[in-house]
C-alpha positions, 0 to 999 in steps of 0.5 A: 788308307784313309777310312772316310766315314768310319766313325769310333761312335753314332754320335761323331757320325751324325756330327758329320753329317749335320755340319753337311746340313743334314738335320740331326734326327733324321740321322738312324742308328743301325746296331748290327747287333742288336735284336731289333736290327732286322726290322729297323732295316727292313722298316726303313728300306736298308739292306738287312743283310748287315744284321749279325745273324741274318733275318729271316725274310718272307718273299711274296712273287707276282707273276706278271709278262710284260713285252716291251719292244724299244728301238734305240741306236745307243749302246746296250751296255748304256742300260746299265747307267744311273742318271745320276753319279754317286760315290761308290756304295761303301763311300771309301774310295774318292770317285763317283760313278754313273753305275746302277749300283748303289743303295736304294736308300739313297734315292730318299737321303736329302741334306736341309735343302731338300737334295738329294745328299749321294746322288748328283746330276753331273760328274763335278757335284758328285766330286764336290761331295768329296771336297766337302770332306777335304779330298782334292778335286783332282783325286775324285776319278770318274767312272762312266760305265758307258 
């Protein structure tokens, strides 16, 4: 199928993503290959386990008990929505989702005006991120994990 942001170099991506308004030099370069890949990522809050060869990572855990009592008459399975839609994590499949999986990243991607560029507040913005890309309206699908 169509690999929708999969470009042959850095510079085609970034080309992408400043004609959606996305200013030029906040456009990174993540070389999986490279030496300094591990802490670019971790500096930036990128999953670091794209690195070829992994990184080595230091953990440090803070115990803390918390009781929380809530009373709520939706469905439990509820806690598992994001309030925003996103397009999946990959961004190879046309449908936006309300799930709680997707890059945290993503919460501090903003386009010139100051939004946020994969995370929408209803299932029509999120679709017409897509549309901007040339996929009709009505290929986007929805999944709402509620």
């Amino acid at each position: 199928g169509n690999k929708m942001f999969l470009f042959n170099t850095i510079d085609e991506c970034c080309q992408y993503f400043t004609a959606s308004g996305f200013p030029r030099e906040n456009c990174g370069e993540v070389d999986v290959c490279s030496s300094d890949c591990c802490t670019y990522t971790k500096d930036n809050g990128l999953p670091f386990e794209q690195c070829e060869g992994g990184c080595t990572t230091t953990t440090t855990t803070k115990t803390t008990t918390t009781t929380t009592t809530t009373t709520t008459n939706n469905d439990p399975a509820c806690e598992v929505a994001s309030k925003y839609y996103h397009p999946p994590s990959n961004l190879d499949d046309p449908y936006c989702t309300n799930s709680i999986d997707y890059p945290p990243p993503w919460d501090n991607v903003l386009d010139e005006n100051g939004n946020m560029m994969f995370l929408f507040d209803n299932i029509d913005d999120c679709c017409q991120f897509f549309a901007s890309s040339g996929v009709p309206r009505e290929i986007c699908g929805e999944v709402d994990v509620c």
